[in-house]
Backbone as ProteinMPNN parsed JSONL, in Angstrom:
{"seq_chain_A": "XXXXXXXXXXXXXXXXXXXXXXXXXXXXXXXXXXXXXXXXXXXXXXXXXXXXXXXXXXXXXXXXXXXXXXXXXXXXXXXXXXXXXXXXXXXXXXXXXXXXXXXXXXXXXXXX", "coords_chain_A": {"N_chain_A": [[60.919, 67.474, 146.09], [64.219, 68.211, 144.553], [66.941, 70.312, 143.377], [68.085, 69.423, 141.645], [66.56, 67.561, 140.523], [64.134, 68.953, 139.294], [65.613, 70.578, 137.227], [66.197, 68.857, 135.51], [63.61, 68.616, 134.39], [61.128, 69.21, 131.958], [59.385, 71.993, 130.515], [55.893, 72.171, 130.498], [53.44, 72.725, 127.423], [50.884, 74.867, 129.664], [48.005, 76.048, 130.595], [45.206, 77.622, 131.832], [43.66, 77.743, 135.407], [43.926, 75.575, 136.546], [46.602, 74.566, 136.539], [48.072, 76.306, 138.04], [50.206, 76.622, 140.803], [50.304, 76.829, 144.387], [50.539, 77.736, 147.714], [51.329, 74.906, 150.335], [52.57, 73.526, 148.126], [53.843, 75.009, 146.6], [55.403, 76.505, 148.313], [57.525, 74.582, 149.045], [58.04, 73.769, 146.859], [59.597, 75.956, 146.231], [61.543, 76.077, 148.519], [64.086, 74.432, 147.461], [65.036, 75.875, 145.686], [67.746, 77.923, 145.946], [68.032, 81.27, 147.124], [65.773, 82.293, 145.805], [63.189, 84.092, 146.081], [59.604, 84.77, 146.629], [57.096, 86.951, 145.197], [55.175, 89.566, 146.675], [52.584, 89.034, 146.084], [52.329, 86.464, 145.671], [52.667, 85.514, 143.235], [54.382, 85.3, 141.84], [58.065, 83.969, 141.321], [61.405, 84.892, 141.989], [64.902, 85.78, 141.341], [67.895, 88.06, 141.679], [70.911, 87.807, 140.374], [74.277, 87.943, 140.186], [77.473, 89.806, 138.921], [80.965, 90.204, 138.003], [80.831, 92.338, 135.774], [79.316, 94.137, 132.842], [79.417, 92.591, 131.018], [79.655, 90.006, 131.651], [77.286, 89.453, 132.678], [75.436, 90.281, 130.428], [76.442, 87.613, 128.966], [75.39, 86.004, 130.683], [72.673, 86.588, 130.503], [72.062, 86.232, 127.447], [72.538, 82.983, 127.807], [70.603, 82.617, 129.086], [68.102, 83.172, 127.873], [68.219, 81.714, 125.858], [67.925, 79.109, 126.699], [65.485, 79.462, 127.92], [64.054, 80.055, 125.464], [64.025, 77.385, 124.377], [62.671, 76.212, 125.87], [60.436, 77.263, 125.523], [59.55, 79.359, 127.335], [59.135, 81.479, 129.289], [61.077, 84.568, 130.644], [60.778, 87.159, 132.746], [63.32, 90.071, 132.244], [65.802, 91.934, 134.326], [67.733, 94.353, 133.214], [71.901, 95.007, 134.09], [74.4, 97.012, 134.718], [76.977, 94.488, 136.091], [74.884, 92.818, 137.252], [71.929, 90.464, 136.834], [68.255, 90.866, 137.058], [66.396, 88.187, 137.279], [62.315, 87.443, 136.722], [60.058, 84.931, 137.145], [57.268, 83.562, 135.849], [53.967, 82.457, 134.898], [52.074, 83.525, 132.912], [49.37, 82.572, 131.402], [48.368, 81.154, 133.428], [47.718, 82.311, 135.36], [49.871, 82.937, 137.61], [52.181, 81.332, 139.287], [53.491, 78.225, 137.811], [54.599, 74.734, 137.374], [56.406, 75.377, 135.294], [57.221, 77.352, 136.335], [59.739, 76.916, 138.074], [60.65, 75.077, 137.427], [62.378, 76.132, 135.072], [63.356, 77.961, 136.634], [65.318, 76.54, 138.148], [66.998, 75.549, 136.196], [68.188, 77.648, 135.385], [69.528, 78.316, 137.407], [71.806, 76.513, 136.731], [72.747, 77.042, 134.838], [74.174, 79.828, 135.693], [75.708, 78.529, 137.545]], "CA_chain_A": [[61.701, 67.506, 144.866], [65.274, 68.982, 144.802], [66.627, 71.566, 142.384], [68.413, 69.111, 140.063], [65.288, 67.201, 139.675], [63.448, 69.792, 138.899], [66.08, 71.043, 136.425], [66.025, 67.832, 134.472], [62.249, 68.322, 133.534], [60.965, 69.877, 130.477], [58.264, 72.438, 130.58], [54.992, 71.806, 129.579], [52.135, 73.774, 127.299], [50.002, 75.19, 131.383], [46.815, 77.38, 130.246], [44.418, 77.572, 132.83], [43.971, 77.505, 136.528], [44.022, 74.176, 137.204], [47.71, 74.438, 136.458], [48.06, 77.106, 139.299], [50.486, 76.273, 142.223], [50.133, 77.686, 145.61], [50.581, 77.074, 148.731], [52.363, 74.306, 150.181], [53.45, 73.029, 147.356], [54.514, 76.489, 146.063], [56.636, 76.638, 149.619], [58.07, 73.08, 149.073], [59.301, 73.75, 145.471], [60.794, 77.644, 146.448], [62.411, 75.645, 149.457], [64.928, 73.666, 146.355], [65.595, 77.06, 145.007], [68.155, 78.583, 146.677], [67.945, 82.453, 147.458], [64.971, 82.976, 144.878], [62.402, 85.185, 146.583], [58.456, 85.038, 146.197], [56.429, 88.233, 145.333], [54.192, 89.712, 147.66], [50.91, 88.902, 145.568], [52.601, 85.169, 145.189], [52.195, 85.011, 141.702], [56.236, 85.017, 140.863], [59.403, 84.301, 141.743], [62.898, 86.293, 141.555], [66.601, 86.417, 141.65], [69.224, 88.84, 141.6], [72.076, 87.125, 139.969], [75.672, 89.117, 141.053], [78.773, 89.339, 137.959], [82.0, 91.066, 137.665], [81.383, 93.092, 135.113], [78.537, 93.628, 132.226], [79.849, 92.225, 129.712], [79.596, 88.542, 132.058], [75.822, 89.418, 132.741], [75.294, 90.138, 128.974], [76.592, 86.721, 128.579], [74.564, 84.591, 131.563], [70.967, 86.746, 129.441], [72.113, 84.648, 126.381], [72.434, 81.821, 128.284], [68.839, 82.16, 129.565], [67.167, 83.668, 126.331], [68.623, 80.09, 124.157], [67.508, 78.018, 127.808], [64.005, 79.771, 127.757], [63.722, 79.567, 124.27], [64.002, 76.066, 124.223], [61.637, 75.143, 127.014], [59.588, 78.151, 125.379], [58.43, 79.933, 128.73], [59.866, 83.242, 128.989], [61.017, 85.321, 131.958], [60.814, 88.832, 132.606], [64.616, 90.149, 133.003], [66.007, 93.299, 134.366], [69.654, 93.894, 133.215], [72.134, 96.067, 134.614], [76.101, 96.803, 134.779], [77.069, 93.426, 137.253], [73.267, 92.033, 137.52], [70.391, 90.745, 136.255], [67.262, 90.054, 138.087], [65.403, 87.026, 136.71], [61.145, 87.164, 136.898], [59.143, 83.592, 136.322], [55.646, 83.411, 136.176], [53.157, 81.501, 134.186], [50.305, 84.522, 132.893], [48.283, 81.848, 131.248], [47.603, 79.874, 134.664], [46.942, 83.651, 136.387], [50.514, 83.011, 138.795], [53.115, 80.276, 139.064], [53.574, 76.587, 137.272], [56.018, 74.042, 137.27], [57.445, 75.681, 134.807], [58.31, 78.631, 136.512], [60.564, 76.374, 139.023], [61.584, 73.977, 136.499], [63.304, 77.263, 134.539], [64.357, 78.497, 137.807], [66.451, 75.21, 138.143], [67.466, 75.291, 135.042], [68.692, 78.992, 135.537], [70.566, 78.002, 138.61], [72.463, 75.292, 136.437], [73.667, 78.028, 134.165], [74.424, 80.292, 136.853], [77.05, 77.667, 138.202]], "C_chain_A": [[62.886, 68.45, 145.071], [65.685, 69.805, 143.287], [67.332, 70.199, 140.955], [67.241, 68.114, 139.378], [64.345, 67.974, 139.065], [64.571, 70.557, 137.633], [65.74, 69.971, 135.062], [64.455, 67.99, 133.868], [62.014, 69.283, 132.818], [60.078, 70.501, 130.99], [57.476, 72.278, 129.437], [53.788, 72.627, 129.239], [51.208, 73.707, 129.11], [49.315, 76.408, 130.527], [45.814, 76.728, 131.27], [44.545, 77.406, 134.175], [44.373, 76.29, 137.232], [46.007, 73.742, 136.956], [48.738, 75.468, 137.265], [49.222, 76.516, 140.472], [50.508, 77.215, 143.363], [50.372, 77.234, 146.681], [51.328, 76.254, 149.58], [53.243, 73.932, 149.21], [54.35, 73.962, 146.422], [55.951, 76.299, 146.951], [57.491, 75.662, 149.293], [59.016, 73.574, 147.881], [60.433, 75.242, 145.869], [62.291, 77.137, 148.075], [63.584, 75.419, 148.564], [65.374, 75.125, 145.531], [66.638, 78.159, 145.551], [68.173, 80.237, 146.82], [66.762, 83.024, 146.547], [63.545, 83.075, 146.09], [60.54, 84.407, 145.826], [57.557, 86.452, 146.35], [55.176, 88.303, 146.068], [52.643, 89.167, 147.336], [51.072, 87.079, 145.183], [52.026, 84.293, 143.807], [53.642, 84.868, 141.094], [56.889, 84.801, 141.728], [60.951, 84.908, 141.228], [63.848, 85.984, 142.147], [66.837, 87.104, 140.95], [70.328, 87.795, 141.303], [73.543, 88.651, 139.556], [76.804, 88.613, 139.179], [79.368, 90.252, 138.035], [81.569, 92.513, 137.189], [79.671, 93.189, 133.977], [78.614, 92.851, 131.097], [79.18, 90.156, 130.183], [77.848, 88.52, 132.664], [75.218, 89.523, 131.377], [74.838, 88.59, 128.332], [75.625, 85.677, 128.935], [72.485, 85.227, 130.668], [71.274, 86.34, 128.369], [71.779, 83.452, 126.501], [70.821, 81.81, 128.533], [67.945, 82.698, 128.597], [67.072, 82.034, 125.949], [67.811, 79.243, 125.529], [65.727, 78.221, 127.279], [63.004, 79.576, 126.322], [63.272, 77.972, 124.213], [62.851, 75.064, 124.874], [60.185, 76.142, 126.616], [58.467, 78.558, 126.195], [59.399, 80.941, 129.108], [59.881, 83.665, 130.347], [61.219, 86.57, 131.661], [62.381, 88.917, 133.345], [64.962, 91.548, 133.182], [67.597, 93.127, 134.455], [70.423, 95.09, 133.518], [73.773, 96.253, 134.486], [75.849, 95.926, 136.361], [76.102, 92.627, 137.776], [72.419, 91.7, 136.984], [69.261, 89.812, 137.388], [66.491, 89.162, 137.029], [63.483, 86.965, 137.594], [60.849, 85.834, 136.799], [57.818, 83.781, 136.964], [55.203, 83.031, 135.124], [51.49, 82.937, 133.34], [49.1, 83.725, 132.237], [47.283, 81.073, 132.471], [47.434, 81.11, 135.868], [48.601, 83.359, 137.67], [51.446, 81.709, 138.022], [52.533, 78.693, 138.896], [54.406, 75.634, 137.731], [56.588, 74.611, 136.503], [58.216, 76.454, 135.032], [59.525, 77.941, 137.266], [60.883, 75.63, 137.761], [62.456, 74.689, 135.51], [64.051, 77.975, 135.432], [65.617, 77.618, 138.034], [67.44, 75.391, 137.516], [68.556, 76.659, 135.135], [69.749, 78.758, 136.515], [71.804, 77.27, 137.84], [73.465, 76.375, 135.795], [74.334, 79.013, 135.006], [75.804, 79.857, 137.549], [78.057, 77.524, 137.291]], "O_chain_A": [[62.668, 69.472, 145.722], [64.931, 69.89, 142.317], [67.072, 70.169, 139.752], [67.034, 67.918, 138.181], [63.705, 67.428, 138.166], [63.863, 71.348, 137.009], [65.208, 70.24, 133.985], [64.208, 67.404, 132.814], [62.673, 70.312, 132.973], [59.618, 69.97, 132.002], [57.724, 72.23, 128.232], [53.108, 73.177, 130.105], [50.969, 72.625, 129.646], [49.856, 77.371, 129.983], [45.686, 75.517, 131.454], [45.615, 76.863, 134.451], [45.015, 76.145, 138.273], [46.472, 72.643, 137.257], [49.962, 75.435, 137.138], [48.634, 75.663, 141.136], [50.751, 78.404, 143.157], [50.452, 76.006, 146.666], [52.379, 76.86, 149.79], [54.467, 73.971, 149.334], [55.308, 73.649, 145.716], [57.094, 76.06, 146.559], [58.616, 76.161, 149.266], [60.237, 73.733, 147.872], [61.653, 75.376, 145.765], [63.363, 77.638, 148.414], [64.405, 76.31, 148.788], [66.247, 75.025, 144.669], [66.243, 79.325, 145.551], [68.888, 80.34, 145.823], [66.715, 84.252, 146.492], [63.112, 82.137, 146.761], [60.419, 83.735, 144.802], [57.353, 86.968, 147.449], [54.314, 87.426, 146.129], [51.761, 88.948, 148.166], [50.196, 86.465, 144.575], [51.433, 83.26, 143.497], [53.901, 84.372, 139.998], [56.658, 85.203, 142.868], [61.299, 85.261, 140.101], [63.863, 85.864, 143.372], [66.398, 87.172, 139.801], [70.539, 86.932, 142.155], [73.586, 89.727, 138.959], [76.814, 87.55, 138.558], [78.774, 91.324, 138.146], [81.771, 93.56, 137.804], [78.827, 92.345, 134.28], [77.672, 92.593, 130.348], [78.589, 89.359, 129.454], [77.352, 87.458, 133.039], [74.339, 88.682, 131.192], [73.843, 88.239, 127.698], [75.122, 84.817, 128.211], [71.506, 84.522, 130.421], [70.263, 85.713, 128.052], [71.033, 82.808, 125.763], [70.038, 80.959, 128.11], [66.765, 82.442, 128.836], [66.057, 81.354, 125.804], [66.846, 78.622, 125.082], [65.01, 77.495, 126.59], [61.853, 79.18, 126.144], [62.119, 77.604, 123.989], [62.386, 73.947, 124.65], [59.099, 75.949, 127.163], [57.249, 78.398, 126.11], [60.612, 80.737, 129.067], [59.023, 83.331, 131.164], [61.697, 87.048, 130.632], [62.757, 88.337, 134.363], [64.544, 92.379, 132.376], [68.367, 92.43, 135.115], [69.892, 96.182, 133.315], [74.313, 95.254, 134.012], [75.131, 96.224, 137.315], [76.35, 91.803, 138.656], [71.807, 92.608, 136.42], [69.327, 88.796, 138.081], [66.05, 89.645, 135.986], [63.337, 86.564, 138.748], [61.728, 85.363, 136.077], [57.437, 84.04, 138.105], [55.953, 83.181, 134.16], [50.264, 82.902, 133.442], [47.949, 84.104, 132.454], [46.13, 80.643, 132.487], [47.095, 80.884, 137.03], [48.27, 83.682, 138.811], [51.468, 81.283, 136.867], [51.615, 78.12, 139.482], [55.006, 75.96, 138.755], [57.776, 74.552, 136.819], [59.341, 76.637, 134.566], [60.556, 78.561, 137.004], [61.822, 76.182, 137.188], [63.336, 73.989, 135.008], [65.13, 78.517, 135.194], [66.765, 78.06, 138.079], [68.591, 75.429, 137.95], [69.752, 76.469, 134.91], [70.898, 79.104, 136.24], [72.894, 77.456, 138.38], [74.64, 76.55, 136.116], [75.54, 78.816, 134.855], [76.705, 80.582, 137.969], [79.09, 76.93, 137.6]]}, "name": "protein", "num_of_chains": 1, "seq": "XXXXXXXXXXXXXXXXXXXXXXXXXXXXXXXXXXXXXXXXXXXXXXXXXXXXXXXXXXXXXXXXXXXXXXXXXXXXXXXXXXXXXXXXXXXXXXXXXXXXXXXXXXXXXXXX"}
């Protein structure tokens, strides 16, 4: 799957393990993600997203509040003068979903 397919899909209510990814197919989807990172305990993934100024990072955590909102699956963000790092992870399914990649996508889109 590539990132704009994975942007186009909606996220969906994931409670429980069985909604877990790992593994290859973890690797496969973080392949379609360009520069986003997996954490050492491979339960998340992360970017650093770069801006001018804060005022234009301000703007792109709007953008992904109203995105996240919408697909209602939340990321952990750390904001900064010229940066924000973007978290995704799933804590109902104990680690990562589709949704965390299918908001990562989605994040990328805005991003551009």
């Amino acid at each position: 799957m590539d990132i704009k397919e994975l942007a186009q899909q909606r996220c969906l209510p994931r409670r429980g393990e069985e909604h877990l990814i790992d593994g290859d197919e973890r690797d496969e989807l973080l392949r379609a993600l360009p520069g986003w990172t997996l954490s050492d305990d491979g339960k998340m993934i992360s970017k650093d997203f770069r801006f001018e100024d804060f005022h234009r990072s301000i703007g792109f955590v709007n953008a992904v509040a109203f995105m996240a909102n919408r697909e209602d699956h939340h990321p952990d963000l750390e904001v900064g003068y010229g940066h924000c790092r973007v978290h995704w992870s799933t804590h109902d399914v104990g680690g990562l979903s589709m949704n965390d990649f299918v908001c990562a996508a989605k994040v990328e889109g805005l991003f551009a």
